[in-house]
N, C-alpha and C positions, 0 to 999 in steps of 0.2 A: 504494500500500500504506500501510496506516493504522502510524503510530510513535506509542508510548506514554510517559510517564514515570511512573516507578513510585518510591514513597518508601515506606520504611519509617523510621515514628518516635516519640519519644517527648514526648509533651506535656509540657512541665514548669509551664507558664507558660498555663494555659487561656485568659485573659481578653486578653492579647495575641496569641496563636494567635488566636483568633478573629478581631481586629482582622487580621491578616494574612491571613487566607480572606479576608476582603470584600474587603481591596486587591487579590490575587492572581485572583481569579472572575472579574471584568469582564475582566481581560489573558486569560484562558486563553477565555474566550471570543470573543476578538477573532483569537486564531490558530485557531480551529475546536476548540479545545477541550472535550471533553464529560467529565465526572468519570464514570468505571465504578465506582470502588470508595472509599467516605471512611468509613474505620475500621468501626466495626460488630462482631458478635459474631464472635470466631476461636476454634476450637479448632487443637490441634497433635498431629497425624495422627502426625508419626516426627519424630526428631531433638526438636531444640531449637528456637522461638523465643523472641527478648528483647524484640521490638517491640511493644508493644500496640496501635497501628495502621500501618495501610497503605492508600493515597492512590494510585488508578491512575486517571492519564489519558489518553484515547485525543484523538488525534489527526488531522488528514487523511493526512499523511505524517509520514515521519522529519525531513525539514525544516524541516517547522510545529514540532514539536514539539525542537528546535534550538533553532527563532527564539525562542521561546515561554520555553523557558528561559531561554537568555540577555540576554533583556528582564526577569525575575521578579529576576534576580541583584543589583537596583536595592532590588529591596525586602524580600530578605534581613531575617530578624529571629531573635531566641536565643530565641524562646518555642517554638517547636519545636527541638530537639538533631537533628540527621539523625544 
């Protein structure tokens, strides 16, 4: 069964954000990593959101997607706020 990780966030820091996708892209693709969803146009259907993007990636399992994580924790950066 395929596990996901799902962020919701806010860019503060565009040009370092960026710099963190390209280090982040090679690692997610080395645990089978495939991007479903990177920002794009949202509207809001009920309630409230504050996030103006949301970052889903899909997985082989919930293990990959574990591993995946826990290996990115390395390269943590403040140009995205989660």
């Amino acid at each position: 069964m395929s596990g996901f990780a799902i962020f919701n966030i806010e860019v503060k820091k565009p040009e370092e954000y960026k710099e963190y996708v390209e280090k982040v892209k090679p690692i997610t693709e080395k645990f089978g990593g495939e991007y479903v969803v990177r920002g794009g146009e949202t509207k809001v259907l009920e309630g409230t959101w504050t996030y103006p993007r949301t970052v889903v990636i899909k997985f082989p399992s919930y293990e990959k997607a574990l591993e995946w994580y826990n290996s990115c924790l390395l390269y943590t950066s403040d140009a995205a706020d989660e």
